[in-house]
C-alpha positions as a Python dict, from the first residue, in 0.01 Angstrom:
ca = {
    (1, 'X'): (0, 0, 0),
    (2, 'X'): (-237, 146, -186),
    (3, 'X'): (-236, 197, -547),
    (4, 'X'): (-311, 481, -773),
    (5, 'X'): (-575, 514, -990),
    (6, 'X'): (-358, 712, -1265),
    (7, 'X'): (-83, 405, -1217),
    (8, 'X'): (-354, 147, -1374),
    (9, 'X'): (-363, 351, -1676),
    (10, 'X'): (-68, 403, -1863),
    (11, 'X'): (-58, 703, -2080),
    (12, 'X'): (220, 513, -2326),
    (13, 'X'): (-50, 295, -2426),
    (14, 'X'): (-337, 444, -2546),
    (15, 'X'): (-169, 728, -2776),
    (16, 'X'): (22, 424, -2950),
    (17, 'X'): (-295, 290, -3063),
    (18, 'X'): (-474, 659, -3086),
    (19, 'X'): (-181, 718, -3302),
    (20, 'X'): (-206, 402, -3517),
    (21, 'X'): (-567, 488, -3599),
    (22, 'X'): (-466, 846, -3673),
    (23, 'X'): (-254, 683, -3914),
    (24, 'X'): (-514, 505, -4096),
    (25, 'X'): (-766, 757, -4147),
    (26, 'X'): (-518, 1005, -4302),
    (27, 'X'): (-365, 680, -4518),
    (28, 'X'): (-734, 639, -4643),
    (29, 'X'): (-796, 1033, -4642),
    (30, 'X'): (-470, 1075, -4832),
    (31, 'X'): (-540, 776, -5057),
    (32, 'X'): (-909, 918, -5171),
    (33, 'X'): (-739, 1238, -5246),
    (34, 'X'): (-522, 1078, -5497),
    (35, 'X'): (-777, 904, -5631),
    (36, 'X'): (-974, 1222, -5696),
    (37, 'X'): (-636, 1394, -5812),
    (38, 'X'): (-530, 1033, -6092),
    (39, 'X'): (-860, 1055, -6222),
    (40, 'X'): (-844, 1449, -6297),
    (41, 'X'): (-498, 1389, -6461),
    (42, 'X'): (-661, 1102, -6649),
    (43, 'X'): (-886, 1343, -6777),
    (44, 'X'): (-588, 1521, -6969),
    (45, 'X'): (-443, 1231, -7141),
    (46, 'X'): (-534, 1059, -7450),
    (47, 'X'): (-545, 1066, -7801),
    (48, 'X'): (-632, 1448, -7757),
    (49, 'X'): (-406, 1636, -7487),
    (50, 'X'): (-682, 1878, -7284),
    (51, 'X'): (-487, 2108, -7046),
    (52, 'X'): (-573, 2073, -6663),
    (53, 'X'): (-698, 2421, -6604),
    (54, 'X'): (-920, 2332, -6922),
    (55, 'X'): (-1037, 1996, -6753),
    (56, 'X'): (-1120, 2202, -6410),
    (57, 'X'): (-1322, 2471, -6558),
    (58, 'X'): (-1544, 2215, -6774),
    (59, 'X'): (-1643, 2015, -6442),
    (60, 'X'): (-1651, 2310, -6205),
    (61, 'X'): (-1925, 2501, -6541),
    (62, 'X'): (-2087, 2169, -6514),
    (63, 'X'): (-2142, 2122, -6170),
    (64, 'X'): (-2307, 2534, -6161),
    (65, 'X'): (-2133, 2608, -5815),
    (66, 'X'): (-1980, 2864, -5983),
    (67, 'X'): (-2057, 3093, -6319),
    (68, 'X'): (-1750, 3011, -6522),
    (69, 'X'): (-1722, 3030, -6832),
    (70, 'X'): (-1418, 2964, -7079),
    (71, 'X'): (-1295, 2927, -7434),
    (72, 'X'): (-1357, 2547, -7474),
    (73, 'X'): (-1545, 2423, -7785),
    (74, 'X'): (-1777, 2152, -7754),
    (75, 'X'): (-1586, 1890, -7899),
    (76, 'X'): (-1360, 1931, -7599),
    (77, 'X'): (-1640, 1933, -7348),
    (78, 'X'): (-1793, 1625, -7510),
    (79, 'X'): (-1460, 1431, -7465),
    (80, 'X'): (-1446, 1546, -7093),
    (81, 'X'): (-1787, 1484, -6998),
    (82, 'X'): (-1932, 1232, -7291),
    (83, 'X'): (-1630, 1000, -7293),
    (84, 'X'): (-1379, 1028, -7066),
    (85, 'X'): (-1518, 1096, -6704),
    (86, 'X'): (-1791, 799, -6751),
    (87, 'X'): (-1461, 540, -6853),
    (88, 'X'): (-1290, 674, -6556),
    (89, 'X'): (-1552, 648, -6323),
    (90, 'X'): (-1646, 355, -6457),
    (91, 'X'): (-1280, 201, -6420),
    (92, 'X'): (-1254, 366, -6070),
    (93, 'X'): (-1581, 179, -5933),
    (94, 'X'): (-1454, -165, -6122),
    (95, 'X'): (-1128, -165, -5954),
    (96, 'X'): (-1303, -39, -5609),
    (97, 'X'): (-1540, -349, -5622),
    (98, 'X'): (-1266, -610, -5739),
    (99, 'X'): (-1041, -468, -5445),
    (100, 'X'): (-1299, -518, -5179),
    (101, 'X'): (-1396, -875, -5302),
    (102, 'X'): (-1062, -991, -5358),
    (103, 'X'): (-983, -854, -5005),
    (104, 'X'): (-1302, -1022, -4864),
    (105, 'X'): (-1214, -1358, -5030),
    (106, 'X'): (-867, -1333, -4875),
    (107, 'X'): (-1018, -1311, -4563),
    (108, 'X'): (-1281, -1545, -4537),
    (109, 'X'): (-1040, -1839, -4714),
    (110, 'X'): (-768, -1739, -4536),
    (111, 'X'): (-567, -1730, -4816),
    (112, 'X'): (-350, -1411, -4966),
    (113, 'X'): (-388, -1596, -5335),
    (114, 'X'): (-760, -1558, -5337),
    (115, 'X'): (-916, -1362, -5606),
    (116, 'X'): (-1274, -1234, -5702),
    (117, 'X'): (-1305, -1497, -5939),
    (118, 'X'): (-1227, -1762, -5693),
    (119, 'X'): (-1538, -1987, -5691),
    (120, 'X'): (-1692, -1925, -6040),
    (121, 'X'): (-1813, -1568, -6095),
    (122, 'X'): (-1640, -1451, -6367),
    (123, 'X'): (-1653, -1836, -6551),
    (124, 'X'): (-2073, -1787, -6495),
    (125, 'X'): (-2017, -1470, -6635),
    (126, 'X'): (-1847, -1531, -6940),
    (127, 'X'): (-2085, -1794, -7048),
    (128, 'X'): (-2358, -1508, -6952),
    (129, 'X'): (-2187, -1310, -7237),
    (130, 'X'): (-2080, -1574, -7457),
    (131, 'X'): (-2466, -1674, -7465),
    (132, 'X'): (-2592, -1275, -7498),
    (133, 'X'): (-2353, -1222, -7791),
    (134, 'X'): (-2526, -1526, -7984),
    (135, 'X'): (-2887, -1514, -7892),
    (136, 'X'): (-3017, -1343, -8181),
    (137, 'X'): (-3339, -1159, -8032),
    (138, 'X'): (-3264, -817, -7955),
    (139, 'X'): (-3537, -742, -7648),
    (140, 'X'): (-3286, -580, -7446),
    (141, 'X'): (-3126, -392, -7686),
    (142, 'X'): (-2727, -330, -7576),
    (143, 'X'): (-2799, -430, -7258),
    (144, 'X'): (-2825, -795, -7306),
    (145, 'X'): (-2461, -886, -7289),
    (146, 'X'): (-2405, -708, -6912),
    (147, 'X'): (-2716, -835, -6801),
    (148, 'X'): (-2686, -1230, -6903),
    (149, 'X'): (-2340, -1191, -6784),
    (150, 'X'): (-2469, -1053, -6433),
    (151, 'X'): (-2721, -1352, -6413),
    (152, 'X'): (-2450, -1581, -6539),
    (153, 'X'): (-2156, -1492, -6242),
    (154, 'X'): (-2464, -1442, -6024),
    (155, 'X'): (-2624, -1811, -6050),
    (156, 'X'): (-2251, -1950, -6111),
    (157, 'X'): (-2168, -1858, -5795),
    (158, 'X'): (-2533, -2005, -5618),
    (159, 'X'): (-2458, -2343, -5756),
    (160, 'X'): (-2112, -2386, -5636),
    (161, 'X'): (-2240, -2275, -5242),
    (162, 'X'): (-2539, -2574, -5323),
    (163, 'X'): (-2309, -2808, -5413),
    (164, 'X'): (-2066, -2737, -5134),
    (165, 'X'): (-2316, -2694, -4852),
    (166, 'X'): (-2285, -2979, -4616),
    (167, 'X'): (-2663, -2982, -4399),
    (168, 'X'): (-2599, -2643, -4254),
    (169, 'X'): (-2238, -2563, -4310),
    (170, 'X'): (-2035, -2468, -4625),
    (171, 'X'): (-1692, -2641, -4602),
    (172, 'X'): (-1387, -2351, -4718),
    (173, 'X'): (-1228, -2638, -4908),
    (174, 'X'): (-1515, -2760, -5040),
    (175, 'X'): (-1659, -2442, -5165),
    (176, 'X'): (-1340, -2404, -5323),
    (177, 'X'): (-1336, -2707, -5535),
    (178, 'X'): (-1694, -2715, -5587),
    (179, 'X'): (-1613, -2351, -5790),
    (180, 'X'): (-1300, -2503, -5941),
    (181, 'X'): (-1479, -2797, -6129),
    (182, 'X'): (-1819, -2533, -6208),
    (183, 'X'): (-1530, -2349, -6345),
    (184, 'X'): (-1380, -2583, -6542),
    (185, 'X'): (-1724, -2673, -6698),
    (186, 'X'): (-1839, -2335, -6766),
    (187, 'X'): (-1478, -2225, -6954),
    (188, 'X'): (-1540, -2548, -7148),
    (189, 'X'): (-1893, -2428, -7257),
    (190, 'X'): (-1773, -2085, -7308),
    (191, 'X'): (-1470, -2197, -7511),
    (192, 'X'): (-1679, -2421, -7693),
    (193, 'X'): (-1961, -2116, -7764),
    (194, 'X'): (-1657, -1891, -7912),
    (195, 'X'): (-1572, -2147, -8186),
    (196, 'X'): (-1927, -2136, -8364),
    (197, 'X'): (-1997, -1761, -8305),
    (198, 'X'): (-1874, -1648, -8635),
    (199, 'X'): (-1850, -1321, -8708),
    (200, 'X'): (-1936, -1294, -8339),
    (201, 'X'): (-1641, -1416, -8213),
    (202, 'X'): (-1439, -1066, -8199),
    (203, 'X'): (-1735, -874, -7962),
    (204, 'X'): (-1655, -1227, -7742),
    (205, 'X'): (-1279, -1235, -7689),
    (206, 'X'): (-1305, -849, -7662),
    (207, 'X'): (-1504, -921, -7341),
    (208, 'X'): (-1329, -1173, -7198),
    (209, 'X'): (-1023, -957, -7222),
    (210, 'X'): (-1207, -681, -7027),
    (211, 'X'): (-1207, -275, -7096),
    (212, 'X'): (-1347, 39, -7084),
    (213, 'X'): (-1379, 165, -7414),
    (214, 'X'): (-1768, 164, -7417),
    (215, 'X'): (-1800, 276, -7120),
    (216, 'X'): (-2138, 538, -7088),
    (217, 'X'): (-2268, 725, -6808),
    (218, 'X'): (-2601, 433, -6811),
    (219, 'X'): (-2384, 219, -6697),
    (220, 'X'): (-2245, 433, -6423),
    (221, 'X'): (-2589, 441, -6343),
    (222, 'X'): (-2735, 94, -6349),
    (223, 'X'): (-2355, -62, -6183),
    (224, 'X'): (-2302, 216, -5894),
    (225, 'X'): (-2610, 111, -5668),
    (226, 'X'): (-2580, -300, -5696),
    (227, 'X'): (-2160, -203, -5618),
    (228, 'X'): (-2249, 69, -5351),
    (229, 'X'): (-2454, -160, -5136),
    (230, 'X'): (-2257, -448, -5117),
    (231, 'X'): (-1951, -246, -5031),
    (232, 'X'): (-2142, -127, -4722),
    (233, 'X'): (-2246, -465, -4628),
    (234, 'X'): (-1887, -597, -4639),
    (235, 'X'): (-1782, -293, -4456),
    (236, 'X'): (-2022, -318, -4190),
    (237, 'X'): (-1861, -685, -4142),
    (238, 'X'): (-1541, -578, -4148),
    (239, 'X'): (-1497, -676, -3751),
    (240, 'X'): (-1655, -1028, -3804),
    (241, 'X'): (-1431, -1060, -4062),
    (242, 'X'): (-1152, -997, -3815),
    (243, 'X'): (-1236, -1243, -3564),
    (244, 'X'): (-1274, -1492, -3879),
    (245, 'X'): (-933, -1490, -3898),
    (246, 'X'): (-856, -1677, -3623),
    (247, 'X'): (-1033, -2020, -3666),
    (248, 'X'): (-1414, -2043, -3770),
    (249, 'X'): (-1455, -2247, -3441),
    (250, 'X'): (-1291, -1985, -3197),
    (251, 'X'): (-1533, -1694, -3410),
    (252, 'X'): (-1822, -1900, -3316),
    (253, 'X'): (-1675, -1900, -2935),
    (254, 'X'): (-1637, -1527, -2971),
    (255, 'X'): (-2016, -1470, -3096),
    (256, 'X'): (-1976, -1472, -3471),
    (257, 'X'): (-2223, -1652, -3659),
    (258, 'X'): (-1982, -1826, -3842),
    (259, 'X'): (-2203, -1938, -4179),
    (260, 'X'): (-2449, -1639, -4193),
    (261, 'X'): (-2153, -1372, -4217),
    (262, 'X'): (-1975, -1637, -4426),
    (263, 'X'): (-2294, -1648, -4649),
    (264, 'X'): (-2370, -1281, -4627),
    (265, 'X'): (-2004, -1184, -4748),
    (266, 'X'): (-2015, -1463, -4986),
    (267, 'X'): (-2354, -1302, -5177),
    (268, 'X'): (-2217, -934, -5166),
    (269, 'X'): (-1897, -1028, -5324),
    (270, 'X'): (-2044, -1194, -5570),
    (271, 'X'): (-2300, -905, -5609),
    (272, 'X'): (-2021, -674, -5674),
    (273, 'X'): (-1759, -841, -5878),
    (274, 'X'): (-2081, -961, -6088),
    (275, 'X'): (-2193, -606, -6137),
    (276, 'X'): (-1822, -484, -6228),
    (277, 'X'): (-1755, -739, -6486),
    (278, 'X'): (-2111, -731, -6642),
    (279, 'X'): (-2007, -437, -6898),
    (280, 'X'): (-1637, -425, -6925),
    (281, 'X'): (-1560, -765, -6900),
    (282, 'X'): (-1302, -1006, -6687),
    (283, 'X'): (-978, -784, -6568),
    (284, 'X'): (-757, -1054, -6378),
    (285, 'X'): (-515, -1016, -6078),
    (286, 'X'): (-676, -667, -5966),
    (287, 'X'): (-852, -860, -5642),
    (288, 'X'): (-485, -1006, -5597),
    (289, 'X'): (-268, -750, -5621),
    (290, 'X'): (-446, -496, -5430),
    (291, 'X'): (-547, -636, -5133),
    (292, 'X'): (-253, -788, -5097),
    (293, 'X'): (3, -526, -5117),
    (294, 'X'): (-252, -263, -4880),
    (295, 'X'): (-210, -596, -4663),
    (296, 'X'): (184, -579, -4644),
    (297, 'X'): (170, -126, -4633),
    (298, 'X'): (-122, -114, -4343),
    (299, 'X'): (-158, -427, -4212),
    (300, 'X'): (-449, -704, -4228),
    (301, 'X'): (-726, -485, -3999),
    (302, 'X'): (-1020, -529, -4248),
    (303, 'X'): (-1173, -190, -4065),
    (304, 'X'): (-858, 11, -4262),
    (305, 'X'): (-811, -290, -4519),
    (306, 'X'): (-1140, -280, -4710),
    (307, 'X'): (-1161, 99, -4770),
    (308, 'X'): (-741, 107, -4837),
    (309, 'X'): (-785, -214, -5129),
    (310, 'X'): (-1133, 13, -5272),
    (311, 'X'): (-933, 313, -5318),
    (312, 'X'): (-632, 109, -5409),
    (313, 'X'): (-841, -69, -5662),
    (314, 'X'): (-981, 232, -5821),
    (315, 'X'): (-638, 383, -5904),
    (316, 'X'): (-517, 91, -6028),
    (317, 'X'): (-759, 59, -6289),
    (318, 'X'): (-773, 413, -6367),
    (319, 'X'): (-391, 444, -6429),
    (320, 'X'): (-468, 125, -6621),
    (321, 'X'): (-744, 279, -6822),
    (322, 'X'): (-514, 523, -6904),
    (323, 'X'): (-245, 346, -7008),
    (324, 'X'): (-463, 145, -7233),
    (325, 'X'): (-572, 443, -7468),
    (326, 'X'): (-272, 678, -7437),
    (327, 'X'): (-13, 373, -7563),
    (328, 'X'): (-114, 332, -7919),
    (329, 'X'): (-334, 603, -7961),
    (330, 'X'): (-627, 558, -8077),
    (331, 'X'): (-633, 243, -8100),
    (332, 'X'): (-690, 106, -7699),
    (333, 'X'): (-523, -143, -7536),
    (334, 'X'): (-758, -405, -7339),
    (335, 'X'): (-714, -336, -6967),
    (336, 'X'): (-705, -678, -6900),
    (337, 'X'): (-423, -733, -7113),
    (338, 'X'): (-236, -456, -6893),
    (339, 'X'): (-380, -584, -6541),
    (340, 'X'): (-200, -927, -6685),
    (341, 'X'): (101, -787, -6741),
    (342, 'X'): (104, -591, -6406),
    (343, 'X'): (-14, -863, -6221),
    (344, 'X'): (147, -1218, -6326),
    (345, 'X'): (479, -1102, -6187),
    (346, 'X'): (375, -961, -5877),
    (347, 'X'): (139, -1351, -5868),
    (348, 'X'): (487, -1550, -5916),
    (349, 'X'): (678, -1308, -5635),
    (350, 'X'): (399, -1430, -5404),
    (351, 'X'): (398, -1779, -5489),
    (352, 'X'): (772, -1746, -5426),
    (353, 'X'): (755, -1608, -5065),
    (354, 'X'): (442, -1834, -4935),
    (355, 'X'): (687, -2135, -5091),
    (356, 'X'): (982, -1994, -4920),
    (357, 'X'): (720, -1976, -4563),
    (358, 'X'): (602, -2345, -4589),
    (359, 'X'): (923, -2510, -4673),
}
């Protein structure tokens, strides 16, 4: 008997998985809107209440789409503009890089505990600013700190993939305890470079804490292109990274080069969390939280799960940022501090339900 071409193809099918990809673009549509919605609300709060319709009318004057004009002094424009849209955009971009790396490390280790900071960046980088807050030649100017703490995550982060490199491969457990002991070194040095800084020691802890609080639109500037093109690379492997999940040895059956995506994804991530923590410092358990719980809403695709824990990321940090100088105004509240406090739960829930898996 013959068969029917419209029996092979079963309509049920393919609008299930139509559907599910529906689903995903307006979960990442949906998600950018309320990013762009937090950080227009963040522009209201702080130490100095500005109404919305206030808020609007200054960005919409300064963007000259259309001839508005209002009421506003220029203290209150200076606020909006000056101070508070730089911190937020610089807190959305931070939390969109941290999201992406942490969700990139998670993937590549196989591992939902893996953070940014996994294999030595933000150690590398903390010695980076330790070292920029005590060198006592000013060529730079302000921009010694973010840069020797760039260099610091950035060669950190080389060394550990040297020493873990095996002729052509790079071992996952070996990369990971080749950053643990780097780690260990480099938070002894740092530690070690606190203690004699003096009067420098405050600028130093206030780093390692992390914040936004001098937060400028130069740094927008000089951190949005390093963070913009290694979130494209990482989304462009976002398929590889897929198949990766499997077993590196069934990827390489599959087609994947197995060590130069592991090697590419290894140098963007490290390009990005390096250029986020350059200026406002270490902010733990954002590259944990986020990817994670995007991971348990929309599932572990890294084609939806990258640009989910970026947007994710960004309103976490904004909402953060926010928090930090609308608590004890005006005095702020490190973010990190906050992240911690968010975060170190959520990290012992987790620990509890992989224990509860193995065992």
């Amino acid at each position: 008997m013959a068969i029917k071409t419209d029996e092979l193809i079963k309509p049920d099918v393919l609008p299930d998985y139509s559907r599910r990809w529906r689903t995903r673009y307006y979960s990442i549509a949906g998600m950018a809107l309320a990013c762009v919605l937090i950080g227009l609300l963040a522009l209201t709060i702080g130490s100095v209440r500005i109404p919305f319709t206030t808020v609007w009318s200054v960005i919409l004057s300064r963007l000259q789409i259309f001839n508005i004009t209002g009421d506003w002094t220029a203290t209150t424009d200076m606020i909006i503009i000056g101070i508070r849209l730089p911190r937020i955009l610089m807190a959305g971009i931070a939390g969109a890089a941290l999201g992406v790396s942490g969700a990139t490390y998670q993937g590549l280790f196989r591992n939902p505990l893996a953070d940014p900071y996994l294999i030595g960046v933000a150690h590398g980088a903390a010695l980076g600013a330790a070292a920029g807050y005590l060198v006592s030649w000013n060529l730079m100017g302000p921009y010694l700190v973010p840069v020797l703490a760039f260099l610091g995550g950035v060669v950190a982060v080389s060394a550990v993939y040297l020493i873990a490199r095996v002729g052509k491969t790079v071992p996952t457990t070996t990369l990971i305890l080749a950053g643990v002991a780097i780690g260990s070194f480099l938070i002894s040095v740092t530690s070690y470079l606190t203690l004699i800084s003096g009067d420098k020691m405050p600028g130093i802890l206030s780093w390692l804490i992390g914040g936004f609080s001098m937060s400028s639109w130069d740094q927008v500037k000089l951190v949005s292109p390093y963070i913009f093109l290694g979130l494209v690379v990482i989304f462009f492997f976002a398929r590889p990274l897929n198949v990766m999940q499997l077993d590196e040895e069934q990827a390489q059956q599959l087609g994947i080069n197995v060590e130069r995506t592991k090697l590419i994804l290894l140098a963007a991530s490290t390009l990005i969390t390096a250029a986020a923590v350059c200026f406002v410092g270490t902010i733990g358990f954002v590259g944990i939280i986020v990817p994670h719980a995007v991971r348990l809403i929309w599932g572990p695709d890294h084609r939806s799960l990258l640009p989910l824990s970026a947007l994710s990321g960004a309103i976490l940090l904004i909402l953060a940022d926010t928090a930090s100088r609308s608590i004890m105004p005006p005095t702020d509240i490190p973010v990190g501090i906050i992240t911690a406090f968010l975060g170190a739960p959520f990290f012992i829930i987790l620990l509890r339900r992989k224990k509860k898996t193995v065992f």
